[in-house]
Backbone bond lengths (Angstrom), bond angles and torsions (degrees), N, CA, C in turn:
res aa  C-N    CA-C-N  psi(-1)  N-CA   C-N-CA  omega(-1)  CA-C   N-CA-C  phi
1 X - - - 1.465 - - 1.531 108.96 -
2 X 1.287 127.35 112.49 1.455 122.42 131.28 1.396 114.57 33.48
3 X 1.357 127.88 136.74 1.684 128.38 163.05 1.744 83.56 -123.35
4 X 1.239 143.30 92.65 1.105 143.30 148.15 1.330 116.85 -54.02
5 X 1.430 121.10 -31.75 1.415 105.16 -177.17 1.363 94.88 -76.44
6 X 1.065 124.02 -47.94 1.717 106.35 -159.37 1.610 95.79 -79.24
7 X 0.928 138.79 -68.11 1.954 128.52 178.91 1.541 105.92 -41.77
8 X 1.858 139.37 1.25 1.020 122.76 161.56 1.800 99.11 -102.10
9 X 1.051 138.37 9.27 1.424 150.48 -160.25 1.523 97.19 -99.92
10 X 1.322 90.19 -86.41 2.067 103.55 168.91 1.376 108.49 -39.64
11 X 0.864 133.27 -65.31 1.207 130.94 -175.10 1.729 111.46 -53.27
12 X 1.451 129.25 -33.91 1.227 126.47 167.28 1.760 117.64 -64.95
13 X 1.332 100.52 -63.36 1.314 112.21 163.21 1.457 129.12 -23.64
14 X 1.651 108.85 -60.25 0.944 109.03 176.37 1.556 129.52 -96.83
15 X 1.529 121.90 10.73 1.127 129.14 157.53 1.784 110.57 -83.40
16 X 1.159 116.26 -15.29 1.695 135.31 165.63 1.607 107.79 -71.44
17 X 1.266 109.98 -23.14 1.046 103.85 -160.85 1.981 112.84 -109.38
18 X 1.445 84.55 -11.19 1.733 102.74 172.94 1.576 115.04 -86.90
19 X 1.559 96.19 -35.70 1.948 114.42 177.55 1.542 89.74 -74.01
20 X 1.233 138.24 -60.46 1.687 116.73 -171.77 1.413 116.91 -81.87
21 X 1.433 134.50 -2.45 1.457 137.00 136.98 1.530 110.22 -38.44
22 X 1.215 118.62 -57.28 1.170 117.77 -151.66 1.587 95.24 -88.71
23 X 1.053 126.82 23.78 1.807 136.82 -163.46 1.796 92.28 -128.20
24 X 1.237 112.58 -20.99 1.744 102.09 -148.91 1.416 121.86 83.46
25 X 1.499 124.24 12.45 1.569 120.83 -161.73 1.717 105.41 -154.41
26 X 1.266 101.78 133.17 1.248 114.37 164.91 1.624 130.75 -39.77
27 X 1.264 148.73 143.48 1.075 156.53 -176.28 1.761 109.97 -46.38
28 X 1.270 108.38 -54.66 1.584 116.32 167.45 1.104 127.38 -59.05
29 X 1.593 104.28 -36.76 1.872 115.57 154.48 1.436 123.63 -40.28
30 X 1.484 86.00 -55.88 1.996 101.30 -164.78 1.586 102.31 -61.30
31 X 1.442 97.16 -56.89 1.975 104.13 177.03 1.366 107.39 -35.60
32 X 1.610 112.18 -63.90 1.578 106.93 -176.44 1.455 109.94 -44.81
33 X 1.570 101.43 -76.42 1.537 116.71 178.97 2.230 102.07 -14.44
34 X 1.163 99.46 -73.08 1.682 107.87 171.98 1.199 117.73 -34.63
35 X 1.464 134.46 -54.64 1.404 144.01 161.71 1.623 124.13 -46.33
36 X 1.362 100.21 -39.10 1.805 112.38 -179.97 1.811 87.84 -68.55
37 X 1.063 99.67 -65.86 1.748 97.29 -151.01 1.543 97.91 -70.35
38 X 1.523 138.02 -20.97 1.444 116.15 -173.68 1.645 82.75 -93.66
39 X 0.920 169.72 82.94 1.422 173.61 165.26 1.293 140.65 -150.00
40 X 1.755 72.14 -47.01 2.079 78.28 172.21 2.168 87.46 114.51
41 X 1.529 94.92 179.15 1.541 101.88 159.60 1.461 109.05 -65.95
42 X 1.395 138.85 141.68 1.309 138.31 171.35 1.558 111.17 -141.68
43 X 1.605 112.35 134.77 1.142 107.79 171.57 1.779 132.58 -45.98
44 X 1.110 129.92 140.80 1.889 126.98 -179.86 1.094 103.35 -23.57
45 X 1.615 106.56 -94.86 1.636 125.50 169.21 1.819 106.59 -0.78
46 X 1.357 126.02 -63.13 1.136 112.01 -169.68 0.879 132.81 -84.68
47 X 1.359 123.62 6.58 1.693 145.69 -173.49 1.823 92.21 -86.31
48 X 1.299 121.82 -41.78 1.519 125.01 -171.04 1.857 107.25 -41.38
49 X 1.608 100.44 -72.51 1.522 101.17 -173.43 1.284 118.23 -61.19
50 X 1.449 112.42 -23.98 1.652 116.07 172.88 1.685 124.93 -49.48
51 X 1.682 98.07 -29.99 1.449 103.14 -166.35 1.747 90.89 -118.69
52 X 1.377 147.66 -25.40 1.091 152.65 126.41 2.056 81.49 130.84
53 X 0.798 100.05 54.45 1.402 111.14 159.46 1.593 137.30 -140.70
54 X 1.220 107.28 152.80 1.766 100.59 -164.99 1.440 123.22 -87.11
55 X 1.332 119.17 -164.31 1.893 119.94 -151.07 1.637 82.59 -64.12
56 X 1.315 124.77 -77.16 1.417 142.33 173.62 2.075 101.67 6.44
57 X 1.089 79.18 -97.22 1.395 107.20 178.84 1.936 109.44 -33.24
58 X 0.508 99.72 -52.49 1.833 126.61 -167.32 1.632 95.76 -74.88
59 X 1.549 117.79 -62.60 1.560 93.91 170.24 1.105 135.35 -30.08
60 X 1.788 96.44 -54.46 1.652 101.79 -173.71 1.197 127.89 -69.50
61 X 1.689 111.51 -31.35 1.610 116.78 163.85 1.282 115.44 -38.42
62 X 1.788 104.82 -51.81 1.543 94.00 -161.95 1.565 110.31 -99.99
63 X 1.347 123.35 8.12 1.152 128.43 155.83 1.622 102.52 -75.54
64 X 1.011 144.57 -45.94 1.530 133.11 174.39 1.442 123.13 -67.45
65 X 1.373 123.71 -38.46 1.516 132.01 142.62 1.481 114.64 -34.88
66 X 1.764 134.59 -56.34 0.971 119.51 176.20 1.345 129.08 -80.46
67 X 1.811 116.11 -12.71 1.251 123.54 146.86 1.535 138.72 -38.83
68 X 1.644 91.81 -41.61 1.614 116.08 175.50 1.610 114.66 -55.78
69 X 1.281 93.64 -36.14 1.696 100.35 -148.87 1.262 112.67 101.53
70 X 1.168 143.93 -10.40 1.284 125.87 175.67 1.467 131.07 -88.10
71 X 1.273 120.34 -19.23 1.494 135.25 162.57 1.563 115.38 -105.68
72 X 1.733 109.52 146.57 1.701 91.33 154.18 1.585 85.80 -140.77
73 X 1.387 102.75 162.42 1.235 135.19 167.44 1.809 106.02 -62.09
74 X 1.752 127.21 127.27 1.021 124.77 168.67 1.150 109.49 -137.92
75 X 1.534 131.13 150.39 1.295 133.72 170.28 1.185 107.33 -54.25
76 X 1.291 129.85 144.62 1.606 125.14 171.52 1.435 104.70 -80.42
77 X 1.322 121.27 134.00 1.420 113.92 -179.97 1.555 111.41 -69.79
78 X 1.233 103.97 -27.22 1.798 92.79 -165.52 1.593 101.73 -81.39
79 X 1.610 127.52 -5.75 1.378 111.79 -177.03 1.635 71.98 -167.87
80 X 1.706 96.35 108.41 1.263 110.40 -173.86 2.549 106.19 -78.19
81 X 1.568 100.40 -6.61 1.627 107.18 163.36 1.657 110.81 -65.42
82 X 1.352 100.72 -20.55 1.669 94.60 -175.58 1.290 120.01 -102.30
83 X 1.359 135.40 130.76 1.629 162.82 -152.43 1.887 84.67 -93.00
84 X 1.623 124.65 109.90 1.073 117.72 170.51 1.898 92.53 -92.27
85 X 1.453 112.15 171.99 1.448 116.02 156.07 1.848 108.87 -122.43
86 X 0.995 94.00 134.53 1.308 90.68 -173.17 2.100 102.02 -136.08
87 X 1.171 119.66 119.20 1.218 141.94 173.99 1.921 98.79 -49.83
88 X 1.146 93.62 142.66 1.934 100.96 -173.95 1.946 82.82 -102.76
89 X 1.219 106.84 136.33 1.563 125.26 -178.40 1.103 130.51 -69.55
90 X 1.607 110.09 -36.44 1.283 158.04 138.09 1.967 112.39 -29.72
91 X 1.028 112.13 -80.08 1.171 112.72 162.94 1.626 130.27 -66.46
92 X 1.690 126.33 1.98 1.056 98.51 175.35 1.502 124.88 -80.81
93 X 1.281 107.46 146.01 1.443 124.11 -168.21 1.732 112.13 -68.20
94 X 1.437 111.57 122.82 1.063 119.91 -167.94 1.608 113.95 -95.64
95 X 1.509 127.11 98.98 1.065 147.19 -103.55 1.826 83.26 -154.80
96 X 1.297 137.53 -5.39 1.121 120.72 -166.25 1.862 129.76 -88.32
97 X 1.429 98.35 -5.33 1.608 134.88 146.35 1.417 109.65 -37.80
98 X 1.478 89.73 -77.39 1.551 96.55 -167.00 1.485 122.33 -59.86
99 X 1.440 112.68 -29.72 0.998 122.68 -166.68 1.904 108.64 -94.77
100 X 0.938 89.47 -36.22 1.795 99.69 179.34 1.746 94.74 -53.82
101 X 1.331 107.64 -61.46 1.577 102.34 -167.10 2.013 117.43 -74.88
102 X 1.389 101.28 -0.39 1.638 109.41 154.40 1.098 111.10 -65.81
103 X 1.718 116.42 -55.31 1.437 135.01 -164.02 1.270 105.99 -50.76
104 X 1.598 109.85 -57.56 1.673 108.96 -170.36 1.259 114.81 -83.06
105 X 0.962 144.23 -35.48 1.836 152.67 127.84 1.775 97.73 8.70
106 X 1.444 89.82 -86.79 1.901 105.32 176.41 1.303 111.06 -43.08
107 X 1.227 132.37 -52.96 1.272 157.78 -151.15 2.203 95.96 -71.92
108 X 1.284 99.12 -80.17 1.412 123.80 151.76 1.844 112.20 -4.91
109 X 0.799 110.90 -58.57 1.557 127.16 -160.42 1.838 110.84 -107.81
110 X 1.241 101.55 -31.48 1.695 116.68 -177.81 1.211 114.51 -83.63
111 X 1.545 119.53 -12.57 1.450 121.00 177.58 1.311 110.93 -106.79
112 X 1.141 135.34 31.74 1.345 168.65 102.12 1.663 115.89 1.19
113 X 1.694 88.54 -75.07 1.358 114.73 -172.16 1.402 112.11 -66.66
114 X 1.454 142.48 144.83 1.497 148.61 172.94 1.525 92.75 -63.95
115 X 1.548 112.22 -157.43 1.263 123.40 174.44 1.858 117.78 -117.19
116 X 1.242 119.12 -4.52 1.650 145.56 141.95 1.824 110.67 -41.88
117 X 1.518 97.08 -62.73 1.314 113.69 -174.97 1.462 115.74 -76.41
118 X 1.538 124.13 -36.66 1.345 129.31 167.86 1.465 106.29 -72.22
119 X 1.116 116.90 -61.10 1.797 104.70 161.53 1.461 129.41 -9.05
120 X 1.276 116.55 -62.84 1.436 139.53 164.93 1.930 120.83 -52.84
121 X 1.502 89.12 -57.10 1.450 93.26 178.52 1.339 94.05 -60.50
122 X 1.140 141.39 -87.99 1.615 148.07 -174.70 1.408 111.84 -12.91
123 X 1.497 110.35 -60.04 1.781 108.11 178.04 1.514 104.04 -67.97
124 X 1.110 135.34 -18.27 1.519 133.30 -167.70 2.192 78.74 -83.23
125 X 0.750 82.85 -73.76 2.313 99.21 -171.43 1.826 91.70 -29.26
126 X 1.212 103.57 -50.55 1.887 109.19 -175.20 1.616 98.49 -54.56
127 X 1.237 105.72 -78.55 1.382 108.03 -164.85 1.711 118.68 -61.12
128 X 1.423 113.33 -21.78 1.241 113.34 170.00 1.762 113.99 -56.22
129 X 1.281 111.01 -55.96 1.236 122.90 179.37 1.704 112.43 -63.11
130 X 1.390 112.28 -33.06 1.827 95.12 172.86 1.545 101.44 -76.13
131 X 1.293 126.93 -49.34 1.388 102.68 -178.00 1.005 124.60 -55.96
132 X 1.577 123.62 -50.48 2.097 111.29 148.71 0.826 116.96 22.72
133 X 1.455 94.81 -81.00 1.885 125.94 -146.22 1.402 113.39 -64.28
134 X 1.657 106.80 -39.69 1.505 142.53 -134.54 1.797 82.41 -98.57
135 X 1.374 131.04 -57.20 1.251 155.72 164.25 1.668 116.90 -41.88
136 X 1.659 107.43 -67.40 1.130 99.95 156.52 1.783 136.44 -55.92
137 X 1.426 115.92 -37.04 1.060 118.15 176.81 1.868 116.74 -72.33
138 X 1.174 122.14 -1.13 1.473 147.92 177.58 1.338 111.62 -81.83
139 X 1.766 96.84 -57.02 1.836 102.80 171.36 1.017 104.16 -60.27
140 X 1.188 127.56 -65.36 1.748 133.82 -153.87 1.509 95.28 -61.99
141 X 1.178 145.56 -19.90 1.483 121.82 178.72 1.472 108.48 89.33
């Protein structure tokens, strides 16, 4: 039988991993990178549980992000002790190529399904992703 979860895994991973090639940046980069800009500026500290990795790890991301050009480090104004990150506007990576032709691909094949059957797929897509989360946050300690 099939391991679908793991051949639908690889297959995420490594389509993550062709979109942050084509960035200059690793897959864990791009995720962050994704988190800064749908977020807003956000303090360090909170970028960690977002990506379910620790202080270690997370420096170097965002020391290579601000290497890139795509992040800088800012004082937070409201509590000038706190390190905001804030994405340069200028540099965000224009990604809407890549993603448009996922969309219609997905799109293509998903309208297929009734709305009984998308129902299902969707709660299966929901619950896949909290256990993820639920999983990742287990590893990470």
């Amino acid at each position: 039988m099939r391991d679908y979860g793991w051949e639908l895994s690889t297959a995420v991973v490594l389509f993550h991993e062709a979109v942050a090639q084509r960035l200059g940046l690793s897959a864990a980069e791009h995720k962050a990178l994704g988190v800064i800009l749908r977020s807003g500026p956000m303090p360090i500290g909170a970028l960690a549980p977002a990506l379910g990795v620790g202080v270690t790890a997370l420096t170097g991301i965002v020391d290579r992000l601000e290497r890139a050009g795509y992040v800088q480090r800012r004082p937070d104004p409201a509590d000038r002790r706190r390190t905001l990150l804030v994405a340069d506007p200028a540099k965000r990576p224009d990604l809407g190529g890549i993603f448009a032709d996922l969309t219609a691909a997905m799109g293509e094949f998903t309208s297929r399904y009734d709305e009984a059957q998308l129902a299902v797929i969707t709660d299966y897509l929901d619950n896949t992703i909290r256990v993820l989360r639920e999983q990742t946050t287990r590893l990470a300690g």
